[in-house]
Backbone bond lengths (Angstrom), bond angles and torsions (degrees), N, CA, C in turn:
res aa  C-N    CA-C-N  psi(-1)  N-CA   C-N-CA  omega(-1)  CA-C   N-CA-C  phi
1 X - - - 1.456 - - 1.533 109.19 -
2 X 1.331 110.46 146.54 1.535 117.58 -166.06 1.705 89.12 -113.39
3 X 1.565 95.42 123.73 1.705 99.59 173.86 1.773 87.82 -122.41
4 X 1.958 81.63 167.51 1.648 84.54 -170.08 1.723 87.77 -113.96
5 X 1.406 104.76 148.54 1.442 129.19 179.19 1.681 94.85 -100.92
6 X 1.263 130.24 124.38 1.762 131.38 134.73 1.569 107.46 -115.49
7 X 1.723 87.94 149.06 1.407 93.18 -166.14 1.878 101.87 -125.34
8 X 1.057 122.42 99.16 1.493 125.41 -168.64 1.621 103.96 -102.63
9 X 1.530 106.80 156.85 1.619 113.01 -171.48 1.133 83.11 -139.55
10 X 2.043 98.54 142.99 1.496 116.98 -169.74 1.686 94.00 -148.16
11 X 0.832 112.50 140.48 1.994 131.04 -176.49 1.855 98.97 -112.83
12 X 1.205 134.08 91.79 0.805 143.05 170.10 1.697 136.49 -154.10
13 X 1.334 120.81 137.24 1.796 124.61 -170.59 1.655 110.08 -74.94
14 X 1.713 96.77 111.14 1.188 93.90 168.16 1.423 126.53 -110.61
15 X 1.766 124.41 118.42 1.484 100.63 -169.72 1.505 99.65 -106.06
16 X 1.151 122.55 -7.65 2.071 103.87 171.35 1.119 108.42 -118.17
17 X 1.829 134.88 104.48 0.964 118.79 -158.58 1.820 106.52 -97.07
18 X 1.335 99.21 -7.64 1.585 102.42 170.02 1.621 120.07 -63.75
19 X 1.295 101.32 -32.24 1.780 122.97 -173.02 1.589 79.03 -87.10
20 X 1.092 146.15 -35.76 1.648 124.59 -166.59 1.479 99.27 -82.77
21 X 1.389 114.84 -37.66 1.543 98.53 170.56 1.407 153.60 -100.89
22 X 1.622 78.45 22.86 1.675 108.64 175.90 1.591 93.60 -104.74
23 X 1.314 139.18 -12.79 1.586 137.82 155.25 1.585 106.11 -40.50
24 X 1.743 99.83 -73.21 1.172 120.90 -162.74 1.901 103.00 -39.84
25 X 1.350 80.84 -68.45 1.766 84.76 -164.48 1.876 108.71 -48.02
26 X 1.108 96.16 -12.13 1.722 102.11 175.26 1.443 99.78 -89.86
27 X 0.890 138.69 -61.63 1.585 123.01 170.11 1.733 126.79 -60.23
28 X 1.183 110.20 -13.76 1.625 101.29 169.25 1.961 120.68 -113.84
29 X 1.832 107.14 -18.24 0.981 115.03 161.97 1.709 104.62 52.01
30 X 1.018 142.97 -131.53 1.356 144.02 -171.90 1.616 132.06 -85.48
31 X 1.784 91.04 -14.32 1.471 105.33 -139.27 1.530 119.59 -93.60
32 X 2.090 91.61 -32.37 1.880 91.75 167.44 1.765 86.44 -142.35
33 X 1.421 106.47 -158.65 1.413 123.63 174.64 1.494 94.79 -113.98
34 X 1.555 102.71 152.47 1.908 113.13 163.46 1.868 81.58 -137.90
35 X 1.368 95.03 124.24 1.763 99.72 156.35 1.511 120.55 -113.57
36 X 1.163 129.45 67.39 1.161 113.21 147.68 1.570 146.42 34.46
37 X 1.500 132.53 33.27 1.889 124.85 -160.67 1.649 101.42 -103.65
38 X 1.145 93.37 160.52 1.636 115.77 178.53 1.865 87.43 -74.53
39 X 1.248 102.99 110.79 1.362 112.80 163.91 1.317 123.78 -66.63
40 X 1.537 124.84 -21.82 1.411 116.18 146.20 1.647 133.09 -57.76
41 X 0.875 104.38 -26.54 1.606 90.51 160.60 1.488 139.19 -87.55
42 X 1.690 94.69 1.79 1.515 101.05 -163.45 1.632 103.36 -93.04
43 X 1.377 148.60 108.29 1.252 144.08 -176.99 2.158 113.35 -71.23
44 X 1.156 90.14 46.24 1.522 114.09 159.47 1.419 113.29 95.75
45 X 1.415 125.68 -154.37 1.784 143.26 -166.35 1.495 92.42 -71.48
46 X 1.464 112.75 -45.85 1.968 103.35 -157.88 1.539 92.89 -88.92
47 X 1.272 128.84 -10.38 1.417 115.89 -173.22 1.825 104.70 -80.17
48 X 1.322 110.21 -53.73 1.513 126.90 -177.47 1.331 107.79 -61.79
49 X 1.174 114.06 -30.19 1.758 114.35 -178.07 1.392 106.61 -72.47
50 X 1.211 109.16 -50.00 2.160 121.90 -175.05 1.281 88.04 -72.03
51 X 1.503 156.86 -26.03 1.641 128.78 174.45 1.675 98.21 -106.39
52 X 0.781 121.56 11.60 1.491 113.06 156.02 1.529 103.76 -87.34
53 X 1.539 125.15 -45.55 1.106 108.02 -171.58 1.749 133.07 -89.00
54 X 1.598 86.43 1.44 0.875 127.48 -173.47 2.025 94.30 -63.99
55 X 1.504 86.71 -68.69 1.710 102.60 -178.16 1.294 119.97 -61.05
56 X 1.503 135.32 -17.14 1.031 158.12 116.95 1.752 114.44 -3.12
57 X 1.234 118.56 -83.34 1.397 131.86 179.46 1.535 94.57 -65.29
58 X 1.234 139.34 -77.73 1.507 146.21 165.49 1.678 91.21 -2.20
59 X 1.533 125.53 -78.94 1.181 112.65 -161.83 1.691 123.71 -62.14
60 X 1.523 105.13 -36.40 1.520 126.26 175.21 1.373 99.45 -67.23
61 X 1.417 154.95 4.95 1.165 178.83 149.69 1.628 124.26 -62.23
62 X 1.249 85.89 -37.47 2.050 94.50 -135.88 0.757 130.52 31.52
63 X 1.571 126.51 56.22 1.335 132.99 161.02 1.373 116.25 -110.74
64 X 1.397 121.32 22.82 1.268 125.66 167.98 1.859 143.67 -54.29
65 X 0.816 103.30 119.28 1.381 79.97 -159.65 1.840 115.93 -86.22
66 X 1.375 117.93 -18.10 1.108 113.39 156.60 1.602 118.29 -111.22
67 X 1.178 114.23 160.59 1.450 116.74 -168.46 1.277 123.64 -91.24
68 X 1.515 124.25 8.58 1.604 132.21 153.21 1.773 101.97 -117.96
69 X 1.428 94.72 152.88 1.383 105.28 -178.03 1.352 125.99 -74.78
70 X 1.306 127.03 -10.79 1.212 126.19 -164.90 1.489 89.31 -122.08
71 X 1.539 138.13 12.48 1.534 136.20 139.32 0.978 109.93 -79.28
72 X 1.632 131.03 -44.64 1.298 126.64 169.83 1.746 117.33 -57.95
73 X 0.905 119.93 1.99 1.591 127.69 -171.88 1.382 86.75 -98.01
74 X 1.204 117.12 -48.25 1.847 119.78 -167.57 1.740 88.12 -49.02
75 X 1.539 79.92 -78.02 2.116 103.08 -162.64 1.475 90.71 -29.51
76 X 1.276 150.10 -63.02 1.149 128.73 -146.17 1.191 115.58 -102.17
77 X 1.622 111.75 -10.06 1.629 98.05 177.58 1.702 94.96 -84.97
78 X 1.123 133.23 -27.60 1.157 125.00 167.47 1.491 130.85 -64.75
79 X 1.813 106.13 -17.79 1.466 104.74 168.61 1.585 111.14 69.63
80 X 1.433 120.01 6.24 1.326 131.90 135.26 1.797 132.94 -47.28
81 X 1.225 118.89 121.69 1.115 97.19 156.56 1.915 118.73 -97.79
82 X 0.912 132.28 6.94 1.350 141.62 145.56 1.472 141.93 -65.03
83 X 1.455 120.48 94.78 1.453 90.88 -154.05 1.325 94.98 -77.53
84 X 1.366 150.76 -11.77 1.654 127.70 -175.48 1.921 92.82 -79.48
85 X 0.828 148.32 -9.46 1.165 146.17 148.55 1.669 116.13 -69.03
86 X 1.174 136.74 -47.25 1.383 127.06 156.33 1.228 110.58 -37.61
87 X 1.527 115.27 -92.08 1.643 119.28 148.24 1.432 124.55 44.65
88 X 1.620 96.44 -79.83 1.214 136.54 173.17 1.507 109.59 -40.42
89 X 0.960 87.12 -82.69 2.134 109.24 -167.76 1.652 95.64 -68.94
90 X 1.044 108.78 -39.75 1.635 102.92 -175.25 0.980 142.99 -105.82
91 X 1.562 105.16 -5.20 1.390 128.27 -161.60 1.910 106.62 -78.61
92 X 1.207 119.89 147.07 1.476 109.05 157.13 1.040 133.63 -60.37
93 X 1.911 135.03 152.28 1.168 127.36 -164.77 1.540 94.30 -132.73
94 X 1.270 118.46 177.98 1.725 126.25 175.95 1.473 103.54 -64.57
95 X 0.982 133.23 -165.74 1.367 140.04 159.77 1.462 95.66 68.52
96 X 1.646 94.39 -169.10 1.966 107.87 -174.89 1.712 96.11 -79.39
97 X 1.462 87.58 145.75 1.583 93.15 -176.91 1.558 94.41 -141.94
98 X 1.786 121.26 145.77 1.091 94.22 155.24 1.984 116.66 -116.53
99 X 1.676 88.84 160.82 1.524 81.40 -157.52 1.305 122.38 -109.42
100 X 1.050 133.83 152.35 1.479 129.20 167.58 1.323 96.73 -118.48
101 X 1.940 104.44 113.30 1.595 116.61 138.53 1.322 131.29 -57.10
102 X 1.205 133.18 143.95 1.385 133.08 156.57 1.594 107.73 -114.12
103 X 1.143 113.96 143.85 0.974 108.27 -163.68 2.079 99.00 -146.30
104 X 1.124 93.83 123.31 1.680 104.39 -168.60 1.255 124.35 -132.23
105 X 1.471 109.68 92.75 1.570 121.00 -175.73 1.700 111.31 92.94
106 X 1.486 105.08 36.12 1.846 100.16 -175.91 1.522 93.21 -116.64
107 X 1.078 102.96 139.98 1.509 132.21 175.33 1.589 106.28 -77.87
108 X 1.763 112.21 132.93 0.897 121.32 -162.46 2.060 128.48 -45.79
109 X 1.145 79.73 -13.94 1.652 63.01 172.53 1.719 121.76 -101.61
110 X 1.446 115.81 7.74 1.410 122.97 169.86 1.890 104.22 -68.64
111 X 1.244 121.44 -6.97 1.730 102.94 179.71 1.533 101.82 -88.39
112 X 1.404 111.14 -34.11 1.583 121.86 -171.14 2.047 94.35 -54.97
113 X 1.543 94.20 -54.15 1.448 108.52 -162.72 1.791 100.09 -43.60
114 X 0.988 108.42 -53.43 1.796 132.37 -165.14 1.782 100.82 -76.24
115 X 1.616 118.24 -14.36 1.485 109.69 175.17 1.756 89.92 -94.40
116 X 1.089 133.52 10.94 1.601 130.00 -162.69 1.825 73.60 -111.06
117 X 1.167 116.20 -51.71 1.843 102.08 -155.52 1.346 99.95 -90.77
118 X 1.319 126.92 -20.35 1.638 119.73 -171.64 1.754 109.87 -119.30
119 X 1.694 120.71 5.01 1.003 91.39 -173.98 1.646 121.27 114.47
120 X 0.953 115.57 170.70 1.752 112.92 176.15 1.383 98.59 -87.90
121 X 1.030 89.99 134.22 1.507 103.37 165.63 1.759 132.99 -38.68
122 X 1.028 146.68 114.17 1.579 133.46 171.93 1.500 121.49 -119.32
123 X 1.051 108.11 111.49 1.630 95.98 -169.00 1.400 105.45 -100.55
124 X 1.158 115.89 20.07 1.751 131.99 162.32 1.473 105.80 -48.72
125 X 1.598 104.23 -58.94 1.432 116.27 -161.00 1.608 123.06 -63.17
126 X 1.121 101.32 -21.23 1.871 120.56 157.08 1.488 127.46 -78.12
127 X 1.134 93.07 10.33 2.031 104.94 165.84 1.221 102.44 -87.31
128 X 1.029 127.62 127.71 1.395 139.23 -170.40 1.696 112.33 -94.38
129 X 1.200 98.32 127.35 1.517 112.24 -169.09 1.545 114.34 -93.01
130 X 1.025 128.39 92.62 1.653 134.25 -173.81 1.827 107.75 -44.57
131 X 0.887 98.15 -79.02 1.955 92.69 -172.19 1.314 98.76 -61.09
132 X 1.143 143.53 17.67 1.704 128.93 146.65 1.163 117.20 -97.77
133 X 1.590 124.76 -42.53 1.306 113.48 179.38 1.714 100.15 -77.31
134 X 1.416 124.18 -15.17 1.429 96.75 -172.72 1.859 105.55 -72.79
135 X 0.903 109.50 -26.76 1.833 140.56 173.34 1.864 82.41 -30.49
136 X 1.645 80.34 -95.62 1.389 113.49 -172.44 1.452 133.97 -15.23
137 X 1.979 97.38 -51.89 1.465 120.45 -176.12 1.352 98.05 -99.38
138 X 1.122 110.50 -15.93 1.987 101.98 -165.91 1.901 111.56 78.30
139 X 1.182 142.63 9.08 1.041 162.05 63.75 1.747 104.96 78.56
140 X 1.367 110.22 66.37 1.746 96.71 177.87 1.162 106.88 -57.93
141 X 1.824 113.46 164.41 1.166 124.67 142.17 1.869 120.93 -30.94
142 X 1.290 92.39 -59.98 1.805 107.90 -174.71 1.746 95.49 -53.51
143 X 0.961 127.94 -40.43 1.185 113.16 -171.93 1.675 122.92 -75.82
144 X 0.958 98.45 -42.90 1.547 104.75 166.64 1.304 113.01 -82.33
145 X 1.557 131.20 5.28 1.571 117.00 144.27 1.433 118.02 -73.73
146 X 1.385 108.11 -22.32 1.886 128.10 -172.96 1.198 83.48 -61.66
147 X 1.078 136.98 -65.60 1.365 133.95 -125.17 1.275 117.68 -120.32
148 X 1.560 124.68 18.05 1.392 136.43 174.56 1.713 102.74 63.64
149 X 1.176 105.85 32.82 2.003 98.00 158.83 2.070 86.69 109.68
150 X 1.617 73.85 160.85 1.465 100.05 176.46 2.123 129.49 -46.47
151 X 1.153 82.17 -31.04 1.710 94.10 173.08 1.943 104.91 -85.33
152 X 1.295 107.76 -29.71 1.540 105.64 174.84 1.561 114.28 -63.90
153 X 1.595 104.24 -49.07 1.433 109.83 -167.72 1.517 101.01 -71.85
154 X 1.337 142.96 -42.71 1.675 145.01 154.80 1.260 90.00 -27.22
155 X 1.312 128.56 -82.99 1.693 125.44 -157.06 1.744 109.52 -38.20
156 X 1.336 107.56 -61.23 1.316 134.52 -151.25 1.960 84.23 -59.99
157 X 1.430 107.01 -43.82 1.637 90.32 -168.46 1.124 101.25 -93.80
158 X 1.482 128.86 9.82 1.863 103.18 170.50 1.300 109.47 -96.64
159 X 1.752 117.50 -11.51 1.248 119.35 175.69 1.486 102.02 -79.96
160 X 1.371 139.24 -16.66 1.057 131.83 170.89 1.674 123.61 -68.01
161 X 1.436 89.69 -18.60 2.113 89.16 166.70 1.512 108.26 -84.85
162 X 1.355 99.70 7.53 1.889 92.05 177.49 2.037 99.63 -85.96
163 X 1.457 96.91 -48.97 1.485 91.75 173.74 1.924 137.01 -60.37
164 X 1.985 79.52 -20.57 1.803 80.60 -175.12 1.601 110.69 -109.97
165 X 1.659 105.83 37.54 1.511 108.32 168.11 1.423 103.03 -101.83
């Protein structure tokens, strides 16, 4: 089955993040997933798309490593196998955050719904910032010459939790 991945970026202050994700589940109810990541860690559109789809096959697999799909989106765009370590690096915090939704299998009017709870949209915030994720991931130079740039070397290690499950 072919599901569709959109991936939207939002710059907005969140201070109850339990009440933000008791929103969500009120706007998607049964029908798709929205996950929620710290868009600073994510090294852009092709990185978040390949561990979404990543988590995707993982579940059609059972080789998943967490048991909702849009945690498994964390674990692998983070290239964690821990999710309180995904969590970590990816998880939302209080204050202004900016965010990258993922959003998997929602029918067109869930982005409108999500510019009502988060804000206008910015897809600025999904440009991937090199000296943070190298920070972030620990991330040599050498490695992101391997790997044609900072969004390659992200790819290269979330496909690497496909080999070490």
């Amino acid at each position: 089955m072919e599901h569709e991945i959109q991936v939207l970026g939002f710059s907005t202050v969140v201070e109850d993040i339990p009440g933000l994700l008791g929103k969500l589940d009120d706007i998607t109810g049964d029908s798709c997933i929205i996950q929620l990541l710290n868009a600073d860690g994510i090294a852009g559109e092709e990185h978040i798309l390949h561990a979404a789809q990543q988590a995707l096959y993982a579940f059609k697999r059972n080789e998943n490593l967490a048991k909702d799909l849009g945690l498994e989106i964390c674990v692998r765009a983070s290239a964690q196998r821990q999710i309180s370590k995904a969590l970590q690096i990816l998880g939302l915090k209080r204050g202004l955050n900016n965010i990258c939704a993922v959003l998997v299998d929602c029918n067109s009017s869930v982005d409108k719904e999500l510019e009502l709870l988060l804000g206008k949209r910015d897809d600025e915030v999904l440009k991937a910032d090199e000296n943070h994720l190298k920070d972030l991931y620990q991330i040599s130079d050498e490695e992101i010459e391997n790997s044609g740039g900072i969004t390659g070397a992200m790819i290269e290690r979330t496909s690497l939790l496909v080999l070490e499950t």
